[in-house]
N, C-alpha and C positions, 0 to 999 in steps of 0.2 A: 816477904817484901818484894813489891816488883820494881827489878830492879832496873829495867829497862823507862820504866816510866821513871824512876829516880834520876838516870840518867838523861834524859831528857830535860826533865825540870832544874838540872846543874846548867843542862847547856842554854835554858830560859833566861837563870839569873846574871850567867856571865855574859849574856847576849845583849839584855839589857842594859848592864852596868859599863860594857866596857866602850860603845860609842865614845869621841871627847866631846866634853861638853863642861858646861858651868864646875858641876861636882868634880870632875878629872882633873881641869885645871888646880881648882881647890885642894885637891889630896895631894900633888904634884909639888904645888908652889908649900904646903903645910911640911910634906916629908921633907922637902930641902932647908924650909928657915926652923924646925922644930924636932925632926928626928922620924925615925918610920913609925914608931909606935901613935907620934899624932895624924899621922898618912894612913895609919888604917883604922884609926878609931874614927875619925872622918869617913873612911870607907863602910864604917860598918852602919854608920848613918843611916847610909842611903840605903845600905842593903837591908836593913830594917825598914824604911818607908817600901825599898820593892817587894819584900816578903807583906806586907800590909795590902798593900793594890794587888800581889799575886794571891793571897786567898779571896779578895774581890769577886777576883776573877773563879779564882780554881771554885769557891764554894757556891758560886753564880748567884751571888750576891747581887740579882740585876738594878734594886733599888738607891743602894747603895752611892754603885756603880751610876747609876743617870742622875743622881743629887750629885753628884764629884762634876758629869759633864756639864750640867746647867748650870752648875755655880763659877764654870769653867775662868770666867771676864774676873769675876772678885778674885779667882785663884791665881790667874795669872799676871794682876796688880798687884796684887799683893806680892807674888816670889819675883814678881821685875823692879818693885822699887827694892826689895830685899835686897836682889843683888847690883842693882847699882847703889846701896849702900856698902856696900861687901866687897863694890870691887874699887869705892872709891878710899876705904879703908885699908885695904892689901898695898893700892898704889903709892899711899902715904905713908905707909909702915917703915921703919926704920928700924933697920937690922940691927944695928951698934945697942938700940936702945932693948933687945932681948932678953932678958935673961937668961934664954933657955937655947939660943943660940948653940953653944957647944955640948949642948946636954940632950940625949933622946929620951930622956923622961921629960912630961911636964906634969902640972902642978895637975890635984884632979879637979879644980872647978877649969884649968883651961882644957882638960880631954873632956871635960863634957860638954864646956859649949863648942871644941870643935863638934863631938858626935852631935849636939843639938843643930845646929845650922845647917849641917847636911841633911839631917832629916829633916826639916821643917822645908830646906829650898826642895827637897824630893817629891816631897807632900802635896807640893805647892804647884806642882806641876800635873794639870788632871790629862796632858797624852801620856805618861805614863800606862796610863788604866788600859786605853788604847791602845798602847803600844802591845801590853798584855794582850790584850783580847786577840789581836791581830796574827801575835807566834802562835798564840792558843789553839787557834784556827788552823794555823797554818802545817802544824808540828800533828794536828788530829787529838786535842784534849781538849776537847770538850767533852766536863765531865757530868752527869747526872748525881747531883750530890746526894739523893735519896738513896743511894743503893753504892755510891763508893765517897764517903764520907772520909775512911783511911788514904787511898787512894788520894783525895782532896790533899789531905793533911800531909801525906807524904811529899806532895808537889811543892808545898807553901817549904817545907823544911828544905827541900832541894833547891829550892827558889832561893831560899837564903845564905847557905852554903854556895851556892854555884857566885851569887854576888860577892861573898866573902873572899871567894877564893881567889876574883880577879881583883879587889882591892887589896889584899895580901901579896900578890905578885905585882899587882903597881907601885906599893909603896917602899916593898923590899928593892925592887928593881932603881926605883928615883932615889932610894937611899944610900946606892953605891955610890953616887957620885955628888954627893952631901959633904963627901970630906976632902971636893977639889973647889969648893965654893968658897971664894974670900966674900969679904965685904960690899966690896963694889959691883961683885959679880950678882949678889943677893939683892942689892939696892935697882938691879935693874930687870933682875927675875920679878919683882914685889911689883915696879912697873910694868911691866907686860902681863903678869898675872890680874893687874887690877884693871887693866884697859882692855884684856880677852871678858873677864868677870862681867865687866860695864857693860861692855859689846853684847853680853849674852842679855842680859836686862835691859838695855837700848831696844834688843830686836824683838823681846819679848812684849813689851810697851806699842812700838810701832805697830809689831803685827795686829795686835791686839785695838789698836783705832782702826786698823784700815780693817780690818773685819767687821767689826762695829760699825762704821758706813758701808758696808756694800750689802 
């Protein structure tokens, strides 16, 4: 195993994952009104869409890769009205009406549409790939997948791991302080987390015309 390249591809996943942004907020605002176990199933969402766009990359998937860039307008209509759905749901969410409030288990169709919506708003996002390509570069992996196939395959699992591992210390971490949270205190987390959400699909929409005219 090389283990150096392994290490590297850990420091890809967590490099990528742990920017804040739309998903952060999301796992944040989840670990504190639902428990950590739904703060990292969420986390592992994304880390599954970035393990997805990092074999993209690692197996130089270039086709792939430039059907995601050109499709880019539809993809990033499609994850900006998502999350101003998402963040205008969070914002009206009412904490009292939980049932999972004081419980860190929840039910399994609600840990899977958390894990679903993180992946899909991941998905949905084609500078991901980008972002990829850019460390890839930057770190010296670029690989020739004709002759390190393994090597590929090693990166994509480190990739996924390295993301896991900073969605497990996010949500472990926002979950200590899960049990200084009253009610009032959540009803105003639920507000900010739905108005940062918004904000993040606001800006994605706007960008998204003003590129479109220029």
């Amino acid at each position: 195993m090389n283990s150096y390249l392994f290490l590297k591809s850990l420091i890809i996943g967590s490099s990528i994952a742990a920017p804040v942004g739309p998903i952060g907020v999301l796992c944040i605002r989840r670990t504190l009104a639902h428990g950590r176990i739904s703060g990292f199933v969420s986390g592992l969402g994304a880390a599954t869409a970035d393990a997805i766009y990092g074999s993209i990359a690692a197996f130089g998937l270039t086709f792939i890769s430039m059907l995601l860039i050109n499709q880019g307008i539809w993809l990033r209509l499609v994850g900006g009205i998502f999350l101003l759905i998402l963040g205008f749901k969070t914002f009206f969410s009412n904490p009292e009406n939980n049932p999972t409030q004081n419980n860190n288990l929840q039910p399994g169709n609600s840990l899977i549409s958390d894990y679903v919506t993180t992946l899909f708003l991941t998905l949905t996002n084609p500078l991901t790939i980008l972002s990829f390509a850019a460390i890839f570069t930057g770190l010296g992996l670029n690989l020739d997948v004709s002759r390190s196939f393994l090597d590929a395959l090693l990166m994509v699992i480190g990739i996924f791991l390295g993301s896991c591992t900073w969605w497990f210390i996010l949500s472990g971490f926002t979950g200590y302080f899960r049990k200084k949270m009253n009610t009032a205190t959540m009803v105003w987390i639920n507000r900010l987390s739905g108005m940062i959400i918004s904000g993040f699909g606001i800006i994605s929409l706007v960008t998204l015309i003003i590129n479109k005219n220029v």
